[in-house]
Structures are given as C-alpha cells and as structure tokens.
N, C-alpha and C positions, 0 to 999 in steps of 0.2 A: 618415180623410183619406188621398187617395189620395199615394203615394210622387212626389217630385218626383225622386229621386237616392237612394241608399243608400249610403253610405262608414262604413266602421268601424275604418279604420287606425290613429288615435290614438290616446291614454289619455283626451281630452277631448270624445270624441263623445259625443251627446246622449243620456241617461240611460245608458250605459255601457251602452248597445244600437248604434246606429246615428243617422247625420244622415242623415233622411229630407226634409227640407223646404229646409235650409240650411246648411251647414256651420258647425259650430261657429268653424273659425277661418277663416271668411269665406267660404269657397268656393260658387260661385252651381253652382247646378245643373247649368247649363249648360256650366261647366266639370269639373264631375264625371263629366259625361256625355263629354267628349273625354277626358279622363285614360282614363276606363276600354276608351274605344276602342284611343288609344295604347298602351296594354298588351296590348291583344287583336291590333292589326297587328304588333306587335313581336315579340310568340312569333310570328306566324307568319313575320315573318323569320329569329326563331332556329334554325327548323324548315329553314327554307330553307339557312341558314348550316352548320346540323350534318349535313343530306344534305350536300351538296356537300362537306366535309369528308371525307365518309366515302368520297367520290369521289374523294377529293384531289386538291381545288380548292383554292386558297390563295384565304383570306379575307382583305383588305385591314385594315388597322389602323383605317380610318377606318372601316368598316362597324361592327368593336368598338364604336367608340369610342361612334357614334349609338345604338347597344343600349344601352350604360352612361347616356349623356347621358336618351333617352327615360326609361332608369326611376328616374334622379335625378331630372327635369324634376314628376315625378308626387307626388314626396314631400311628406309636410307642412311646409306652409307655405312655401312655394318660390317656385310660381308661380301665379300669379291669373288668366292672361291669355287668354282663351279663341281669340283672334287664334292664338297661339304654337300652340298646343296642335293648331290645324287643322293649322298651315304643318307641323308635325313628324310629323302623319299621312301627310300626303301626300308630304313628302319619304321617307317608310319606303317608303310605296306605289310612290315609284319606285326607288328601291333594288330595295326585292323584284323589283318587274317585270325589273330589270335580268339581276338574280340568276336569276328563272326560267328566262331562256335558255340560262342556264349546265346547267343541270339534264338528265340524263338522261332522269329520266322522271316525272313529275306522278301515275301514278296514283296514290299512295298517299298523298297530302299532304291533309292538313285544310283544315276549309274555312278557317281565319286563315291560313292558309298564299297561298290560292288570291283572296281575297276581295279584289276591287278596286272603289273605288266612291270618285269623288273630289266629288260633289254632296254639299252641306253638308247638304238634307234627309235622304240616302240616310244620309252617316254619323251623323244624330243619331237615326236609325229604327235602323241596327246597333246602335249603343253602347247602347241601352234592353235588348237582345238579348244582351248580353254582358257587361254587369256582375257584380258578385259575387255575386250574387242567381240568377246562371245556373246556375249546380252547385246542383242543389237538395237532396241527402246532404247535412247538417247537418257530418258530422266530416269528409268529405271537401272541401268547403266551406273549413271552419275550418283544414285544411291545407295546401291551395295558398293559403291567406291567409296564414296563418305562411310558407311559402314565400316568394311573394312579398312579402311586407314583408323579409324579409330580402333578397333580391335587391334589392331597393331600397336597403337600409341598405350593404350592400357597393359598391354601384354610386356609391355617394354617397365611397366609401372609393376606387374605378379610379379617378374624372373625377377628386378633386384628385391622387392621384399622376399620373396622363395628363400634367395640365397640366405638373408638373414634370418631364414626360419619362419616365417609369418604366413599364414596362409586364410582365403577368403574361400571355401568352396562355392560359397551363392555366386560368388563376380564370376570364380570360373563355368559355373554351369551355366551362367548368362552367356559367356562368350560361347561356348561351345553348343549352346540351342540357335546362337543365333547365327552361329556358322554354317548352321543345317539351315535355319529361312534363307538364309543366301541362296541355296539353291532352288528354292522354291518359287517355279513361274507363276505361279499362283496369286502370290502377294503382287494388289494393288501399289501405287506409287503413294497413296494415303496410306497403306498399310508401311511400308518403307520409312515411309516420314517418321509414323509414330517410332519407328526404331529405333530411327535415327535418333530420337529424346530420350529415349529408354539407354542406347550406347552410352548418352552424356549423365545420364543418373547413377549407372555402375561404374563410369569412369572417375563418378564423386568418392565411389568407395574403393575404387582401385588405387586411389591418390590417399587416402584416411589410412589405407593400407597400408604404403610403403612410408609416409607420414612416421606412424607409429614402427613400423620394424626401427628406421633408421634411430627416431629419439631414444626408441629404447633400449639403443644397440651401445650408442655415441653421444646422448644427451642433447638435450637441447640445445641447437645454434646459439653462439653469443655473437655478440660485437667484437668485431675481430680486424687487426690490420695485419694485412698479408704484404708479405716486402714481394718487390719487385726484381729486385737484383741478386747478385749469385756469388757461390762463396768461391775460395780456392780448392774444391773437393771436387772431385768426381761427382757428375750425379747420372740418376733415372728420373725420367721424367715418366709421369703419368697423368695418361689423355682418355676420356671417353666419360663413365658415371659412375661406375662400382664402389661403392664406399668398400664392401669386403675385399677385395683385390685389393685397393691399397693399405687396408690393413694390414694383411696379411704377409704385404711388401715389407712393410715398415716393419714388423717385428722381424722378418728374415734378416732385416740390414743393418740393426742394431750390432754397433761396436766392428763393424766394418772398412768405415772412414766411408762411406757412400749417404753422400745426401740425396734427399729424394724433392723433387717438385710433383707440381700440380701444372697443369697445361687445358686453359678453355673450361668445360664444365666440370672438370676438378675441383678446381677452384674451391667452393665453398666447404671438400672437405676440411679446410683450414679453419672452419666456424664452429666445430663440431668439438666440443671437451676431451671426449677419447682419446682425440689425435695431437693433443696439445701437448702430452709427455714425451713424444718424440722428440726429442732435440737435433735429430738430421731430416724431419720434416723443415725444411727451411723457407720454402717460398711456393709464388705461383712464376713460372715463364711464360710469356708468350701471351696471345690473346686467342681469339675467338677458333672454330675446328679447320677454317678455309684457308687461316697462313701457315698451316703448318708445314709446308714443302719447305721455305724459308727457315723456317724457327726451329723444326727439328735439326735442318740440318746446319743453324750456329749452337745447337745444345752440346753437338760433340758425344754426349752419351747414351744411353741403348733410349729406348722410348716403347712403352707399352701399353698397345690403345685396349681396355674393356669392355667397350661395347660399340656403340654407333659411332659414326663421326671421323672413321678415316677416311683418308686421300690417298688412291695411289700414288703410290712414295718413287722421291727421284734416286736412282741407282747410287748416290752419293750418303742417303744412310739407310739404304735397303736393308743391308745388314744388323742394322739396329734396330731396326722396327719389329716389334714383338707384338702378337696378338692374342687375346684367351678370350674367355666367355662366348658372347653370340659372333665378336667380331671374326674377320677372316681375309686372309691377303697372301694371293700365291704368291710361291717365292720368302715369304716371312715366316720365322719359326713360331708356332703356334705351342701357348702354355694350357695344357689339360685340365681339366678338373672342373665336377658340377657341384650342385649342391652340399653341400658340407662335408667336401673334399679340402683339404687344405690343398692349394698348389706350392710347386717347389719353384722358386723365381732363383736358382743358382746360377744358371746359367747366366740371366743378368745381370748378378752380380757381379761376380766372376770377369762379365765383359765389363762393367764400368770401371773396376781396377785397370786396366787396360787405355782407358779413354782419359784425354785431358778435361777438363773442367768445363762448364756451359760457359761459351763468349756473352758477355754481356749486352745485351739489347736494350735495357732502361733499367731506370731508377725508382727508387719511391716507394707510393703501398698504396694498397685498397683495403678500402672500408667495406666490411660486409657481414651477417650475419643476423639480418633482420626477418628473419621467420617471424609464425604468426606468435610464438612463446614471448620471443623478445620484444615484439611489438606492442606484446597486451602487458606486459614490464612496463611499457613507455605509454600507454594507457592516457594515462592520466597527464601526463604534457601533450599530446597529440592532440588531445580535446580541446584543451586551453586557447591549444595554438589553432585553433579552428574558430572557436568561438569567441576568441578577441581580435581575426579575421589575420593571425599574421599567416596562417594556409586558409588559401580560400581554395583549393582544389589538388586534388590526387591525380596523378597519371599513370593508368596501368602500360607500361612497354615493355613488359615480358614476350618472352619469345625466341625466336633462333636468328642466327645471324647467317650471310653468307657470304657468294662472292659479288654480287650483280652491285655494279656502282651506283642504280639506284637507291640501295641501301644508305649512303652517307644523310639520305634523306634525315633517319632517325637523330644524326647526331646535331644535324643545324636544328632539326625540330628538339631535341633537349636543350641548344644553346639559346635558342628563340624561348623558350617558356618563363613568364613571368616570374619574378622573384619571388612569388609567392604561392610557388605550388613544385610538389615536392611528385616526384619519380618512383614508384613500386614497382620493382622489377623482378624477373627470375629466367633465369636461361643464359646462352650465348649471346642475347642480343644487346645487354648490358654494356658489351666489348666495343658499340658504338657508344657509349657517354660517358664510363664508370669510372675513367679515368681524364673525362674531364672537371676541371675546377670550378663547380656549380655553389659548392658555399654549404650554409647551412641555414635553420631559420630557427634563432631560438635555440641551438645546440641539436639540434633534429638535421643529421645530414637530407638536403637535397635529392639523394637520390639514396634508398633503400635498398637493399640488393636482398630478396628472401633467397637464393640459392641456385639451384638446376633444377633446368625445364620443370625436373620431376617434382618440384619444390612449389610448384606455382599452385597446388591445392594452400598455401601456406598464405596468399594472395586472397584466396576465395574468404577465408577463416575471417580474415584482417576487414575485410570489405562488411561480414556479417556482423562483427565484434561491433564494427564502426554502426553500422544500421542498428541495432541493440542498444548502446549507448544514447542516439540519438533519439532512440523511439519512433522511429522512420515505418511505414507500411511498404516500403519497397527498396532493396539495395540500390535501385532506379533512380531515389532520391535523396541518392547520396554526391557529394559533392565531387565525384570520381569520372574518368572519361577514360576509354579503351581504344589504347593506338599501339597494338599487337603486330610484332612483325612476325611473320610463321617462313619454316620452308620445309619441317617435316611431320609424319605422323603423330609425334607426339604431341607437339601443336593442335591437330587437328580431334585428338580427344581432350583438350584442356577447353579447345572451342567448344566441344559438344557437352562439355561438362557446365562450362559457363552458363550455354543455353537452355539447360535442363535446368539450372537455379534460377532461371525467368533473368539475364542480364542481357539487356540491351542495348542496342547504338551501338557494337562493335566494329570498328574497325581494323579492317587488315589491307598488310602490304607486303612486299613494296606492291605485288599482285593479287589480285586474286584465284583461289586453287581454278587449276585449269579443269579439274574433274569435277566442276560443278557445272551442268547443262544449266543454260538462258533458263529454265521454267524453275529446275530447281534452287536458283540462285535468286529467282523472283520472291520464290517461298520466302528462302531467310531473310530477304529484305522487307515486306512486305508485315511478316511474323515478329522480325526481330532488330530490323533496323538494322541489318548488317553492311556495312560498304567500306570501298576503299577507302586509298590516299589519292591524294592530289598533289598539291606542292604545302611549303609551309606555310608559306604567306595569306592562303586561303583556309588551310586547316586549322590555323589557330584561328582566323572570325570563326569559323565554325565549333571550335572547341571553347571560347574564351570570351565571342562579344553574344 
C-alpha cells in the first residue's frame, strides 16, 4: 500500500514504525504533509536569520518568536487544522522574502532558504519532497529527527515563557543555527551526535527559562490538595499548559457564578500562590489528555484546550470545545491572541451560563506542589530520611501518559515499589499512580508531583541539590533510578537534557522512540545506558536487588 504521509515523532505511531496512512492521534495526511513543509520553510528562515546575524543584522523578537511558535504549532497533538498550517507557511514565506533583501549575498543559500511557492498545489508537490523520508542515511535520518523533536519540545518550553514576557536570545539563536545544520549534508553522523548533546544543553536553559517566567509570574509551587469533585455551578474546564490563558480566564469569570477547573497538565496550576485567590478556581477534573472524549463530554461545560494534547472530539461536545494558542481543531471556534494580547474568553462564558454543572466522576484530592523550591524547604527531612535509611531510593517516573494498555505497566510498577522509596514525578504520567494510596514515609508523601512535563527541569534542580548535600562526584551516585514513560517531543528534550548533564541508566517505555535507527540507538546505550521496560517483576531485580 502505497504511503499517504510518514510521521514517527510519537511513542504511539503505528506499529512502533511509522503512520503511513493515518495518524494515530488523528492527524489526516494532508496535514502531515503541511507540518512537514512548515519545518522545511522554517530552517530555511533560520538559514536566513543566522546569515544575517553573522552580518550583524538584528533580528527582531517577533521573527524569534514565529520560529518558536511554527515548531510548537507541529507537535503532537496540538493542531489539526490544515487551514492554519497553510496561513503559517506563507506568513514565513513572507518573512523570508522580507529578510532576503536584507542579505548580502544569496549564493550560497539552500534551496529551503531560496524556495518560494505560495499555490496550494506547488506546496503539497514540495512537502511530498521533503519529508522525513527525504534523508535517505538511516542514522543520519534518525538524527536530525532526534534533533528536531527536541527543537520542538524546547520550543514548546520559549512560547509559554514568551508569553510571560521572558525571553533567552542565545537558546533562540541556538535553535535557529541549528535549523540551518539540519540542512546541511555535510555534517557527519559524529557531527550530529555532538548536536544532539548541545540540543540537551539548551534545553537546560530552555527549562531555567520557563522555570523563572512562571515563579516569577505565580510564585513558587506549594503544597497543595486539589479536590476532585465538583460544585453545583456551571463550569470551564481547562486542558493543555498555558498558565497565562488560564489566568486570564480566571479574572474574566470573576463574580459570574462560573467555576473554572483544571483537566490533565492543568493540574499543577493549582500549586501556584497567584491562583489561590480565585475562589471559582475550584478543582482538577478528569485525568491524563487520552480520556478526554469521556470526561469532556460528563463535564457538561465549554472546554478550552491551550496548547498540545487534544483529541479529536466526539460530535456530542464539538461544540464546546474551544481552542487558542498553538492548539487547532477544525470545526472548533478558535480564541485569538499572541503575546501580550489579552484574549476575550466571552463567549465562553456566556456558553457556561447556559450549561448544567460537570456530572461527577470522583471524589477526593491530590497532593501536589513539590517543585525544586518546595523540595529544598523540605531539605533537611529528606536527608534525614535517607540517612537513617527510611528512603533508601528515589524513582524518577516523569513523563507523558497515553492510550496503549501497556501503559498500566507504570501503575503495578508504582504499586510494586518497596516501602521505602518515594516517586518524583512531573507530567501526565503521574495520572497512572497519583491517585493511588501509596502512604507516606516520615510525613514525606510517596509520591512527589513537581508539576507539567514543562516542570521536569524542577526534577533535575532536586537530583543536583540531592548530589551537593551528599557530596557525591556524580548525580550517578545518587540513590535515584529513571523509569520515564515518554510519548511526545517534549519528552524527548527533557531526555536530551538529562543526557547533556551526564545522567545515566535511563530507562524509557512503554517503547522505545521508533526514530531511533539500530546504530543510533547502540550509541545511547553504549554512551549512556539507555534501555527499555520489561515487565515488573524483572525491572524491580533490576532497579532494587
């Protein structure tokens, strides 16, 4: 059967090869075929952006910014909208043209650099032309894909600090130099590798970034129990990561009768001081981004995804589904507005007066709120409790969660782990244990939650504090073990980041990325000890005897 589109960025492509026909999480071909353009016009803006640099042209903030924005807009689960996907080519294509003139001198620029072509046939005959499938070197292939999945996952880490005002120009001139080596056949597969450690070193400071926009926006994470269950109000729910969006929500619904939730990597806004004066901030709904067919539609009320992490939605709350930022879903009314726009969420509101109350699905609360601030608070019991052996070991299971029922793997592997070792987490993937009844040790819950994916720099901090205190020559030799579930980009620069601070013996599952070629998969293990899962029964001798 011949290929409709090729994509392999997830954990969830189809046979842990490639979505050749359909995407696994919805994606029509037809928009696989504009992402993969939008990447291919955008290095050759980056191309443009880093000559001109080396001329000492100043680059405008907002040209950044549409780099960052295009290679969030592409990540999984984001956007659907093959509309968007045109308008964002051709906005780059005038960009570049802009930029061209600026230029000294064109001959030595590639053809992404040079390539203009604004007819919807012309660019669905390139993007066939320049897909991943175009590097035809197997390991060379496999790592400008690792490459670029990290550029993505970073890029996803600039837009939300942008939004809050924060900005790194070194990380961005790193993405966009290295958008231009992408293009370059030039570069050996050693030359690649090294890249590939360089991606994970800016992705340190991609994470230090959004890090500081958000404490310093919202304060530092406390300890925090977020209820489960729902009031007699109307509410909005909100899904995806944007702390400003639901800011912004919250003060519009003040004195309205509209309570607002959290839903999946929300969640931890509830950790956050800022948001704690809201008194119709009321709760988290629902669990991890893969139930939410079910879960939106017992909420009853409108539902507004921010960024990654929707699911085509069932015709039963199409109409509630509202989208802004990079996200995108035809059919769903999409809310405007970039950087230090305020958006108008009326019309939301509007429709939850209108809606009966979310049906209730559970009970109860989570505990959460342990970033690296609140950690290093609790300091000095965590040592204690190390050194009079009642933690003998840390478990990092941060990560994403999905739908594949190998997944439950993680939650028997939380129910399996000895009494005496406690859970650091941050992502979706928490939505496998975080709500089970693991205990405590010494008043130190079981299981730690620092936040969203984006949060998992707050993991790294905790792991160095811990190596510091100890007086340790390597985080290596710390009492810690990595059993990481991934399934998207963002993942995939937390891994490269990990590896950039020399941590080893990682493990990932429930697969491993299918964009890593046999040689270059030898590398990481070989370099860095990287391997799967197995089952539990064997991964705890392995982790524990």
């Amino acid at each position: 059967m011949e290929n409709k589109m090729f994509c392999y960025q997830c954990q969830e492509t189809a046979g842990c090869q490639g979505c050749t026909q359909m995407g696994v999480c919805g994606k029509t071909p037809e928009v696989a075929a504009m992402q993969d353009l939008l990447i291919y016009v955008t290095k050759g803006l980056a191309e443009i952006t880093t000559k001109l640099r080396d001329e000492k042209v100043t680059i405008e903030k907002k040209i950044n910014h549409l780099i960052t924005w295009n290679l969030f807009t592409t990540i999984t689960n984001a956007n659907f909208d093959e509309a968007v996907f045109i308008e964002r080519i051709k906005n780059t294509l005038n960009v570049k043209k802009e930029l061209l003139k600026k230029l000294s001198t064109h001959s030595s620029l590639s053809k992404a650099a040079i390539w203009e072509e604004y007819d919807i046939a012309q660019m669905k005959k390139k993007a066939a032309e320049v897909g991943v499938l175009a590097t035809e070197n197997e390991d060379v292939r496999s790592l400008r894909e690792l490459i670029t999945y990290g550029l993505k996952g970073l890029c996803a880490y600039l837009k939300h600090a942008n939004v809050l005002e924060k900005e790194n120009e070194a990380v961005d001139i790193f993405v966009q130099e290295t958008l231009m080596k992408l293009l370059d056949d030039s570069l050996s597969v050693d030359d690649l590798i090294g890249l590939t450690l360089q991606t994970g070193k800016f992705g340190v400071d991609g994470m230090a970034l959004l890090d500081d926009a958000n404490t310093s926006a919202y304060g530092n994470p406390e300890i925090t129990s977020v209820n489960l269950g729902v009031r007699a109000n109307p509410g909005i729910l909100v899904s995806g990561h944007d702390l400003r969006d639901i800011e912004m929500l919250l003060e519009q619904t003040q004195g309205t009768g509209i309570d607002v939730y959290t839903h999946s990597e929300m969640l931890p806004a509830h950790y956050y001081p800022a948001f704690k004066k809201y008194d119709n901030f009321v709760g988290n709904y629902g669990n991890a981004w893969w139930k939410q067919k079910e879960e939106f539609e017992s909420f009853n009320g409108p539902i507004l995804m921010t960024t990654n992490c929707i699911v085509p939605p069932k015709s039963s709350y199409k109409e509630r589904l509202f989208t802004t930022g990079s996200a995108g879903m035809v059919g769903c009314k999409h809310i405007p507005g970039s950087e230090g726009e305020k958006k108008d969420f009326k019309e939301l509101i509007n429709l939850a007066k209108t809606c009966q109350p979310p049906t209730e699905i559970e009970t109860g609360s989570i505990v959460g709120g342990f970033a690296h601030n609140q950690v290093f608070a609790l300091a000095d019991k965590v040592v204690d409790a190390v050194k009079s052996g009642a933690i003998k070991k840390f478990v990092v299971m941060a990560g994403c969660d999905g739908r594949a029922k190998s997944r439950n793997y993680y939650t028997d592997f939380a129910k399996a782990l000895p009494k005496d070792a406690v859970i650091l987490t941050a992502g979706c993937a928490k939505y496998k244990y975080i709500k089970l009844d693991l205990g405590d040790i010494g008043g130190i819950p079981r299981v730690l939650d620092a936040g969203q994916c984006n949060d998992s720099y707050s993991l790294v901090l905790i792991a160095l504090k811990l190596q510091e205190i100890f007086g340790l020559e390597s985080v290596n030799d710390l009492p810690i073990a990595y059993n990481i579930a991934w399934y998207e980009q963002k993942a995939v620069i937390v891994l490269l980041s990990l590896l950039y601070l020399g941590v080893k013996n990682i493990h990932l599952g429930p697969t491993l990325p299918a964009f890593l070629s046999p040689n270059v998969a030898n590398v990481l293990v070989e370099n860095f000890g990287i391997a799967g899962i197995t089952d539990v029964e064997n991964d705890m001798k392995l982790f524990f005897e």
